[in-house]
C-alpha positions in Angstrom: 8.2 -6.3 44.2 6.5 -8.1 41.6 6.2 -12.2 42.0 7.7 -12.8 39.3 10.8 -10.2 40.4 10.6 -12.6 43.2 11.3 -15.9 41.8 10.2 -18.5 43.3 9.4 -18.5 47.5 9.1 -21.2 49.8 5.5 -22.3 51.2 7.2 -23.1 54.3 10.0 -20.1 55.0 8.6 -17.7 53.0 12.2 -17.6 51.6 13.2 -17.6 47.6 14.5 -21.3 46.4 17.2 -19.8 44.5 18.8 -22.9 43.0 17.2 -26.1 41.2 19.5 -27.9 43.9 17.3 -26.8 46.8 13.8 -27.4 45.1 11.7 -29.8 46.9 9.3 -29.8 43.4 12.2 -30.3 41.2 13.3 -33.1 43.5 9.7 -34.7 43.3 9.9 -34.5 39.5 13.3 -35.8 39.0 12.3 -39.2 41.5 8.9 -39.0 39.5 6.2 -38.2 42.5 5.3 -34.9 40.9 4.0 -35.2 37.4 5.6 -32.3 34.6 2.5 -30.8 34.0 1.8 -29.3 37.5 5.5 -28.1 37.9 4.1 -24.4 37.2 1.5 -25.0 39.5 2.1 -26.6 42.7 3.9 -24.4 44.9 7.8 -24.5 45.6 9.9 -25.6 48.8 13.6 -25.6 49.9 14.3 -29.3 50.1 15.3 -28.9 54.1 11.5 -26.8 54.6 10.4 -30.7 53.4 12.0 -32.5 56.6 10.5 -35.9 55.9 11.7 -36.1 52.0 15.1 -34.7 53.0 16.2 -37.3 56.0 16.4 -39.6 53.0 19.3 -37.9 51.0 22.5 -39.0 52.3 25.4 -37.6 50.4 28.1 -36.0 50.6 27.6 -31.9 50.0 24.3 -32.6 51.4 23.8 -32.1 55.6 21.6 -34.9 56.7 18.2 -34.4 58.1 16.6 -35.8 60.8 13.1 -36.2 61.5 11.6 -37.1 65.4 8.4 -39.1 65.7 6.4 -41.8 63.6 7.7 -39.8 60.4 11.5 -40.1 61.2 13.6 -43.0 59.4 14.2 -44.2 63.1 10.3 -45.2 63.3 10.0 -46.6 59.4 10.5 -50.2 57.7 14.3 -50.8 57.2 13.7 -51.9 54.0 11.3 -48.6 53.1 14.1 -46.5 54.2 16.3 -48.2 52.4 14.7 -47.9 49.4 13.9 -44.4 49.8 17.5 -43.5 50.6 18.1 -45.2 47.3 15.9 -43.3 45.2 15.9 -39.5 46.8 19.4 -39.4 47.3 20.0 -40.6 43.3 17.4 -38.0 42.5 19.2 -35.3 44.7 22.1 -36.0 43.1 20.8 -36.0 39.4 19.4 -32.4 40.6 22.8 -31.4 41.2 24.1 -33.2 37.8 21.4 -31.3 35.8 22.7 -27.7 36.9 23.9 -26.3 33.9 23.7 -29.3 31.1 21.5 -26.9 29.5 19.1 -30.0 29.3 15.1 -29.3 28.2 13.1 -29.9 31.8 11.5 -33.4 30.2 15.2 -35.0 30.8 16.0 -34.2 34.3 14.1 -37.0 35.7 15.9 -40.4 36.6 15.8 -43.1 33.3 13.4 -44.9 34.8 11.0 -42.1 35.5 11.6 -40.8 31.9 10.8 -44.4 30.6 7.8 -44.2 32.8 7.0 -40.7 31.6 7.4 -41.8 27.6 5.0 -45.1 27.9 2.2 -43.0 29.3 2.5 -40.0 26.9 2.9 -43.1 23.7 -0.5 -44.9 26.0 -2.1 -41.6 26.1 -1.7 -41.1 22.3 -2.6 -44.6 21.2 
């Protein structure tokens, strides 16, 4: 089968990401850690196949993750996990809000990242 019959398979599991609601890259562009220009490029995840980024979602609808070691949220600065917690979880669930808006890609991030995103595209063009 042809990649692009394919769609879009996991680095880690080898498996497709079949929905925006389980993509690792989507989930780093909504929370603004991967810039939109490399969206074609980098290569795609499941959310869960990205263990560290995922113990940070807590949700409902979304099974939490946890992570043994230095890496896990057990080991980290409360106030870093907080804040993370904060952020990937409002990004996960702005993934979730985006399905089906029928929204261009350039507003799925969080306001802040898109305010981020516009004052270096205006900087860039000044």
């Amino acid at each position: 089968m042809a990649r692009c019959d394919q769609g879009y398979l996991c680095e880690v599991c080898g498996a497709e990401v079949d929905e925006i609601v389980d993509s690792d890259l989507y989930l780093g562009y909504i929370i603004g850690e991967t810039p939109p220009e490399v969206l074609l490029t980098q290569p795609e995840r499941h959310i869960r196949c990205n263990p560290f980024r995922a113990q940070f979602i807590v949700a409902e609808g979304f099974a939490p993750v946890s992570v043994e070691g230095a890496f896990g949220k057990t080991s980290l600065p409360a106030d870093y996990v907080s804040e993370q917690e904060q952020l990937v979880t409002r990004g996960w669930l702005r993934l979730c809000e985006v399905v089906g808006l029928g929204l261009h890609f350039l507003e799925y991030p969080l306001p802040e990242v898109r305010a981020r995103l516009v004052k270096e595209a205006d900087e860039a063009t000044s």
